[in-house]
Every structure is written in C-alpha cells, then in structure tokens.
C-alpha positions as CSV (number, residue, x, y, z in Angstrom):
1,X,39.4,-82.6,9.9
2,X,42.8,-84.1,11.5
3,X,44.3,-80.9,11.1
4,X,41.1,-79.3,13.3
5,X,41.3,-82.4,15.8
6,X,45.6,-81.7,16.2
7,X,44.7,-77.7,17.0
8,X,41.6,-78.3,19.5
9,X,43.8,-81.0,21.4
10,X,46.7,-78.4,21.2
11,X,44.9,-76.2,24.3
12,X,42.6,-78.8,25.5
13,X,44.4,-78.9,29.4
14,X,41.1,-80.6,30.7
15,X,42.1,-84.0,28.7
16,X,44.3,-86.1,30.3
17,X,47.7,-85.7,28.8
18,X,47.9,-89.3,27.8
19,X,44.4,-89.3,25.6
20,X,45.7,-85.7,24.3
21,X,48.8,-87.6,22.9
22,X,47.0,-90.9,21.6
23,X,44.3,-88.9,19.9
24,X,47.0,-86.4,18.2
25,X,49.4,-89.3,17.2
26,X,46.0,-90.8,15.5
27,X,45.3,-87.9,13.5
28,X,48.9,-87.6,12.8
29,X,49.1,-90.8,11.2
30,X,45.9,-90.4,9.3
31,X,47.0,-86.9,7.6
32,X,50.3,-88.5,6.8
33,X,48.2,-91.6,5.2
34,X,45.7,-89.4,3.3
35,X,48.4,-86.9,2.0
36,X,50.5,-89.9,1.0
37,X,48.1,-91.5,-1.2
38,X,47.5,-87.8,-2.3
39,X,50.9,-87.5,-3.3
40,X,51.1,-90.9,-5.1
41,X,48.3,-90.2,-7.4
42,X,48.8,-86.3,-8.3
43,X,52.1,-84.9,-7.9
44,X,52.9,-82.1,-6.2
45,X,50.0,-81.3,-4.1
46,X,49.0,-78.3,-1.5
47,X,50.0,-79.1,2.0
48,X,48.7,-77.5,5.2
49,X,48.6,-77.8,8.9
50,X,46.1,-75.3,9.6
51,X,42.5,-75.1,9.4
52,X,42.6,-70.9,9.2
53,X,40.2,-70.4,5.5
54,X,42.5,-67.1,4.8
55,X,45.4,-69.5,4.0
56,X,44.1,-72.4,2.5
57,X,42.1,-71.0,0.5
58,X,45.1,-69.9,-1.3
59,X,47.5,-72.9,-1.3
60,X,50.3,-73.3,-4.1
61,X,51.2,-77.2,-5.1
62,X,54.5,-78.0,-3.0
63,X,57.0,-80.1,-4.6
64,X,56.8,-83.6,-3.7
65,X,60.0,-83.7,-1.9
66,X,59.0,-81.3,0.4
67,X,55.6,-83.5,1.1
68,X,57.0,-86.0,1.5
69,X,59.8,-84.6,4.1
70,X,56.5,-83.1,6.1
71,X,55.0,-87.0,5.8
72,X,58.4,-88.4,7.7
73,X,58.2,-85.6,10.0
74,X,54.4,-86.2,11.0
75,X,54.5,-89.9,11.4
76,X,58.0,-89.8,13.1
77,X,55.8,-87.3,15.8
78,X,53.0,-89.9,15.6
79,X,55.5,-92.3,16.6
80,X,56.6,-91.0,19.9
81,X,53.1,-89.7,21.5
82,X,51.4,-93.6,20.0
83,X,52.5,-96.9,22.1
84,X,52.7,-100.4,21.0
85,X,50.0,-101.7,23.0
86,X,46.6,-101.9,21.5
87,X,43.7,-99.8,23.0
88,X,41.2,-102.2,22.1
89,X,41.4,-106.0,21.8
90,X,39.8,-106.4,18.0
91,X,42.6,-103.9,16.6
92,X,40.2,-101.7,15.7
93,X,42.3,-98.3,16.6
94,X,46.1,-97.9,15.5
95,X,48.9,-98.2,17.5
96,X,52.4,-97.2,17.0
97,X,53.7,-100.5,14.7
98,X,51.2,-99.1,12.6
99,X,52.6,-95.9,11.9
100,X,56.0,-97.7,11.8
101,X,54.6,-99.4,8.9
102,X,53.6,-96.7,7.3
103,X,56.8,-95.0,7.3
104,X,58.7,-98.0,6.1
105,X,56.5,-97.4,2.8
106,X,57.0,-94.2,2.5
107,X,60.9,-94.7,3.2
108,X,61.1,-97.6,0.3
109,X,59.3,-94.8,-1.9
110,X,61.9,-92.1,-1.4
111,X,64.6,-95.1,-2.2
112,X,65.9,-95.2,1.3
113,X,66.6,-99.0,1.4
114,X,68.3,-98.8,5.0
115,X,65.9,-97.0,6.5
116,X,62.7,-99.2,4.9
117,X,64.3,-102.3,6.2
118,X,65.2,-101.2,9.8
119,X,61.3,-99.6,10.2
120,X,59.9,-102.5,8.6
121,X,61.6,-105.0,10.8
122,X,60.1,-103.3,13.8
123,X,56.9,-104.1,12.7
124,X,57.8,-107.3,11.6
125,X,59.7,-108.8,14.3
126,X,57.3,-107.5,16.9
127,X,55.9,-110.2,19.3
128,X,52.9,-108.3,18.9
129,X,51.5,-110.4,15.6
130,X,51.9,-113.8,14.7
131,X,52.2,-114.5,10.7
132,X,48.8,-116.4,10.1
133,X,50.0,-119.8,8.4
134,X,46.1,-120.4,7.4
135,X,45.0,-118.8,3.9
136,X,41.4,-119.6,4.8
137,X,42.2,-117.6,8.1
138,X,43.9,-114.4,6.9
139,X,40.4,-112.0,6.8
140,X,38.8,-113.4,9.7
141,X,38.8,-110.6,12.6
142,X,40.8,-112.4,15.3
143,X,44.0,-113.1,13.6
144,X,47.4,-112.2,15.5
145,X,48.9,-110.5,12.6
146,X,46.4,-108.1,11.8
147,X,48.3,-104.4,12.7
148,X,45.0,-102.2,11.9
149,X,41.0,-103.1,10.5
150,X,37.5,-101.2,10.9
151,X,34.5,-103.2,12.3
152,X,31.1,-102.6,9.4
153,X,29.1,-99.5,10.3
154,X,25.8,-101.6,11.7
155,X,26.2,-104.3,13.4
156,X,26.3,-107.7,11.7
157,X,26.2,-106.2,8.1
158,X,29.3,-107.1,6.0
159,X,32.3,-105.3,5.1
160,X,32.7,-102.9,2.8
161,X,34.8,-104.8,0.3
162,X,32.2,-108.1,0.8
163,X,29.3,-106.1,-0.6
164,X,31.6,-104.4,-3.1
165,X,32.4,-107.1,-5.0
166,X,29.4,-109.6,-4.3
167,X,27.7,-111.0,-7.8
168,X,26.1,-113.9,-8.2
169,X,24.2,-115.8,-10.8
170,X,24.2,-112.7,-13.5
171,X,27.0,-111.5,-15.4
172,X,29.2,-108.7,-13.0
173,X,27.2,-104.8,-13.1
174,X,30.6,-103.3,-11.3
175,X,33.7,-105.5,-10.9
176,X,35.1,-108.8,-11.6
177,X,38.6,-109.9,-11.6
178,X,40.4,-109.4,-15.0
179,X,41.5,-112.4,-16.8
180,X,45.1,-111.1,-16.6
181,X,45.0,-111.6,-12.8
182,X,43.5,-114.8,-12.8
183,X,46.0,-116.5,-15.4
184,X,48.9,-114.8,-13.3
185,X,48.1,-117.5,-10.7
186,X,49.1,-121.5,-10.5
187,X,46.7,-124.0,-9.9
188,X,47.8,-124.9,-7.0
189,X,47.7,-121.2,-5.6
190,X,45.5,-121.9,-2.3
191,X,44.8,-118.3,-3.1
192,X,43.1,-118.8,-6.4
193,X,40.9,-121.0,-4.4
194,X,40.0,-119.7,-1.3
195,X,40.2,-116.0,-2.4
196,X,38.6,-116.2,-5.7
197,X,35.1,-117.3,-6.8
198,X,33.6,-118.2,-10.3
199,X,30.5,-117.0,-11.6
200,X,28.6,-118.6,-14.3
201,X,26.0,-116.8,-16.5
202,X,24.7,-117.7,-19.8
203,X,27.9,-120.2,-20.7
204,X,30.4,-117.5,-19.5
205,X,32.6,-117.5,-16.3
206,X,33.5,-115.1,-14.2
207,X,35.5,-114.8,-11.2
208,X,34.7,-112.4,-7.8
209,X,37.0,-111.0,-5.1
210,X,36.2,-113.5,-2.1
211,X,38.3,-112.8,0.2
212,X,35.8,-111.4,2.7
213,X,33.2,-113.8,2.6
214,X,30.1,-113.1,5.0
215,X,27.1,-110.9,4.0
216,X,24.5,-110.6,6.6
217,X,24.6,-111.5,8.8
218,X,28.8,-111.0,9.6
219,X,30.2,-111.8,12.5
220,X,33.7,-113.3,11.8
221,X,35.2,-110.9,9.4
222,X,35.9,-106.9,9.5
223,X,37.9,-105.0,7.0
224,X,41.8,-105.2,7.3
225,X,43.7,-101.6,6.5
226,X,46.7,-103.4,7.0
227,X,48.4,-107.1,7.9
228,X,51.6,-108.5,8.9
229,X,52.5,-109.2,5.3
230,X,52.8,-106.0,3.5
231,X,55.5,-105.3,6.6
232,X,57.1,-108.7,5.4
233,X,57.2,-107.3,1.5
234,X,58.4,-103.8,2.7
235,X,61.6,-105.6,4.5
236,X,61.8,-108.1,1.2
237,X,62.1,-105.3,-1.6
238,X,64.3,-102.9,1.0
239,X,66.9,-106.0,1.5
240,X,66.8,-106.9,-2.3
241,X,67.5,-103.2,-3.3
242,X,70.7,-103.7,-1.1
243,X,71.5,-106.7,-2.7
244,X,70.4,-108.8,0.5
245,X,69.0,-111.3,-2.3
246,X,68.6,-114.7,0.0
247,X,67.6,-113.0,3.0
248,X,64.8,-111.2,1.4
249,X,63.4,-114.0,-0.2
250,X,62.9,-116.0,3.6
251,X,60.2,-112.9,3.7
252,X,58.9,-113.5,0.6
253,X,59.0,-117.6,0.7
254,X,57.2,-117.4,3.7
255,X,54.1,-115.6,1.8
256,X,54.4,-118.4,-1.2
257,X,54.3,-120.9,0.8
258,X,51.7,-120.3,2.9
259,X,49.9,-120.2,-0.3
260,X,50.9,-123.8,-1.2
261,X,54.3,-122.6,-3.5
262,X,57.5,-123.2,-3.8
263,X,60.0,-121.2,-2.5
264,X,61.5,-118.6,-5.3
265,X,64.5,-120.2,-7.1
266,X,68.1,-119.6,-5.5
267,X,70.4,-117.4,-6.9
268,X,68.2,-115.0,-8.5
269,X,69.5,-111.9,-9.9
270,X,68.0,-108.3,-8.3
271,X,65.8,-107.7,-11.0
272,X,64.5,-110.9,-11.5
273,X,64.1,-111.1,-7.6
274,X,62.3,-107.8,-8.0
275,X,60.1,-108.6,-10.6
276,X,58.8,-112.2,-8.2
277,X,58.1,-109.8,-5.5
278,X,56.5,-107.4,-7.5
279,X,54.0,-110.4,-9.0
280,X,53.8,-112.1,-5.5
281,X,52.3,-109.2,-4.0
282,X,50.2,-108.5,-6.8
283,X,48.7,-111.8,-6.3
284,X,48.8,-111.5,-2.7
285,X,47.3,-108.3,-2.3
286,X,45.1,-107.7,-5.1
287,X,41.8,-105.4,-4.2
288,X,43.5,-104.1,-1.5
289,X,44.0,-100.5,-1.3
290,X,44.8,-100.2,-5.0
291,X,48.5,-101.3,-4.0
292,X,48.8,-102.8,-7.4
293,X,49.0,-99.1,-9.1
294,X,51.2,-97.9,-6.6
295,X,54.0,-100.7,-6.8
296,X,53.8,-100.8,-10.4
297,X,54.5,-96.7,-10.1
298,X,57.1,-97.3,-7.6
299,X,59.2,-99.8,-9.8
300,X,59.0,-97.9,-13.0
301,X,56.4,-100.5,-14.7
302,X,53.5,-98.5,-15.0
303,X,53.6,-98.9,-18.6
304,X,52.8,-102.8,-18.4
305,X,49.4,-101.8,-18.4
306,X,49.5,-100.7,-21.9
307,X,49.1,-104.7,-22.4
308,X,45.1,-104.5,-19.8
309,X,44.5,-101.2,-20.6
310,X,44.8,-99.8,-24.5
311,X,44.0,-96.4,-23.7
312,X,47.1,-96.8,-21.1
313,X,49.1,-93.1,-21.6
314,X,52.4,-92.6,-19.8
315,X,51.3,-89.1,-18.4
316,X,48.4,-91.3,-16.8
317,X,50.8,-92.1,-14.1
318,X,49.9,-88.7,-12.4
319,X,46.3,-88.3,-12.0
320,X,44.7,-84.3,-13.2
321,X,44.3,-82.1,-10.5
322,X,39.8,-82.0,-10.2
323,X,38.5,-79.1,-12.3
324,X,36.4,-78.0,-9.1
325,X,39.8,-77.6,-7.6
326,X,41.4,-75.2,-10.0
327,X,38.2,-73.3,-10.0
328,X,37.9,-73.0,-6.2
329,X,41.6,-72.2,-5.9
330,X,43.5,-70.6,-9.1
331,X,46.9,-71.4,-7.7
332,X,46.7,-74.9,-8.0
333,X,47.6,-74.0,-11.9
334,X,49.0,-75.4,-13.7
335,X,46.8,-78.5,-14.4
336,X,49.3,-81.7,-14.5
337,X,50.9,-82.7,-18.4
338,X,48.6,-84.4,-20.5
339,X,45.1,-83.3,-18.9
C-alpha cells in the first residue's frame, strides 16, 4: 500500500508539490517502520519498492544488512520532503522529529552509537515537546511531548489498548500483567500505581495494563505510537555505549524520577548502567509496542526469558517465516533454523 501511494504521487503533477512531498515522506516513514519491525522479528526478509505482481511475486530474502541500509535510506528521504511543524494540532499525523526518532532506533540497532545520539538529541532537544513531569498525565491526548498518536476509530469509543486489556471482576480471558513485571517494580513506583490495576476474583489478584483509562465514552485519551521518552532512552543507551556514563543517566534520572525514584547510583559501570536502562524502560514502557522483546534482542538477553517462559528456545529469537508464505512464494526457502 505505501509502496502504491509513493508511485501514484510520483506522476501526480495536479497535487501541489508540497502535499506530494508530505504524503510521500509519510509513506516513507511507515514502510521503513513496518519493514523494521519485519526485520526485527524474522531475519532476513524480501524487500521491494514496487507494486509490479511479476516481481514480487518472486522475491528472495535479502540479508539484513542490506534492509536495513534501504531503512536509513527511506527515512533519511522521509526526512527532507517531512517538516517539523505539525499538520494538525492533536499530533495525529507525523512530522519529521518523528522520523528522526525512528532512525535513531534503527541507528542504536546497527551499533552506531554516534549516530543514535546526534538523531536522538534532535528529537529530544526540540522545543517542539515538553517532558511531561505528571505520571497521571502521560496518556492523556494533549500532552507536549507526545511526537505521534491515532485518535479511536468512532468517536468517543476508547483506545485500542483500553479495551485490550480491560477485565474486571472475573479472573483475566486474554491478558494480565505477569507477576515477574509486577515484582520488578518498588512500592513507591508512581507507576505501579497509576499505571497498574488489581483485580480480585475468587481470593486471587490480578493486575491490568491501566495506562489508558477511559472506555466509553473517551474523550481525554488517544493512543500514543510514540512519546518524548523513548527519544530520551535512545540518547541514554547511545551515550552509555560510548562510555558517556553520567551524562546518560541525566536522561534516564529524569524518567525515574518522574516516577517518584531515585536517581541511579553514581559511578556505575557500563554494563551495570546498561542493565538499569534496560529494566527502567521495561518498566516504563511495558505493553507498548512489544519494545520489551526488541530490547531484550538488541542487548543479547533474550535468553532471560528462559526464567517466564520454559518453552523459551534460543532460535525463538527469529520468528518462522508463515507457511502461507513459502507456499505462495517458494523462494522465500529456506524456512528460518529451528522451525
């Protein structure tokens, strides 16, 4: 679809120039997001540009590298034709800190450390957002450091995530937050509080995502794709891996406190700096965007989940390639190790 809304614009003369370049830089972004996440979970994927049948319908994997160079390539052009201002006042539509961001990620996944910090502080630094100092405040729709969110479908309904994860006096029949995460945080986390509720059923507790909090009817929350402090993390990790330890823990500090913490201890080395980040976030951003996975993947610790998980295999890290797949297109063999 973003590949068929990039070729239409290409010859479409009677849009103005300025919507042609907005609209591509969107679509841009989104294929660079959706291929990403692609990448992340299976490997070596097919890439294409092009919507022409004759050639996708006979795709070979590309190595990951080379996705990953066409990624930096795409949101670098998303970039230049998207502007810093936002086209509508509720953030619904994405502007150019957005992409930014996005390439920051996929900079601190290919190790570049430099690169991740300098893209991330863009974002960060902008005068565009304001950090929200207010956990109770961070999913409500009008805060200042929201970069990107989608408004519900209808009008008034709640988000996606809100009705997701919504039980109430019965025992959970989809998700409830595992035990592990909930003994992870403090008492005095404000997000334990405010972000988490327990449900009781039949003498046993447990607890629900609450971060978005209004059914129906909604009118004060729609759902975030992505917030000022995953910009913050991307700058703290990038500094730590340069050995930056102090000044990437102002980024992080500034996230635990907000949640009524101290401040990580002084003179931390990088790996134990690391590993706070890598629990802070998982804290912070739990049920959002299944970042959890990806960081653990990114850091070399997917095998912690051999302690959650008992069926946990290491070839689990790459996801198989969907049997419907192979069968439509043969020369997506071979199927990835272990599946």
């Amino acid at each position: 679809m973003t590949n068929s809304i990039v070729e239409g614009l290409e010859g479409a003369s009677a849009i103005p120039l300025k919507d042609r370049q907005r609209i591509t830089g969107t679509a841009l972004l989104v294929r660079s997001m959706i291929y990403f996440n692609l990448q992340r979970l299976f490997g070596d994927i097919p890439y294409t540009e092009t919507t022409d049948f004759k050639i996708n319908k006979s795709l070979q994997r590309m190595p990951e590298n080379e996705v990953l160079n066409h990624i930096e390539k795409d949101l670098q052009k998303s970039m230049e034709m998207l502007a810093d201002e936002f086209q509508n006042a509720e953030r619904l539509y994405p502007n150019r800190k957005v992409a930014q961001l996005v390439l920051a990620e996929v900079y601190l996944s290919r190790k570049k450390w430099t690169e991740a910090e300098q893209m991330g502080k863009e974002v960060v630094n902008s005068p565009l957002y304001t950090f929200e100092e207010d956990v109770k405040k961070v999913f409500l729709k009008t805060g200042k450091h929201i970069l990107w969110q989608m408004k519900p479908q209808n009008e008034n309904d709640g988000t996606a995530e809100a009705l997701l994860y919504y039980f109430t006096n019965a025992a959970p029949s989809s998700y409830a937050l595992s035990t592990d995460l909930m003994t992870s945080f403090s008492d005095t986390d404000l997000r334990k509080q405010y972000w988490t509720l327990p449900v009781s059923f039949n003498g046993q507790t447990w607890y629900r995502a609450y971060k978005y909090k209004s059914l129906d009817p909604n009118t004060t929350e729609y759902s975030i794709i992505f917030r000022l402090e995953e910009g913050y993390c991307i700058v703290a990790e990038a500094m730590a891996r340069q050995g930056k330890i102090a000044a990437a823990a102002v980024y992080l500090n500034h996230i635990r406190q907000r949640a009524g913490l101290a401040a990580v201890a002084t003179g931390l080395t990088q790996d134990m700096f690391l590993n706070e980040l890598l629990e802070e976030k998982r804290r912070e951003f739990f049920t959002e965007k299944g970042q959890r996975f990806f960081d653990l993947k990114r850091m070399d610790k997917l095998d912690r989940l051999l302690a959650v998980k008992p069926n946990w295999k290491s070839y689990h890290r790459i996801w198989p390639i969907p049997l419907n797949e192979l069968l439509l297109n043969p020369n997506l063999n071979p199927q990835n190790e272990g599946y």
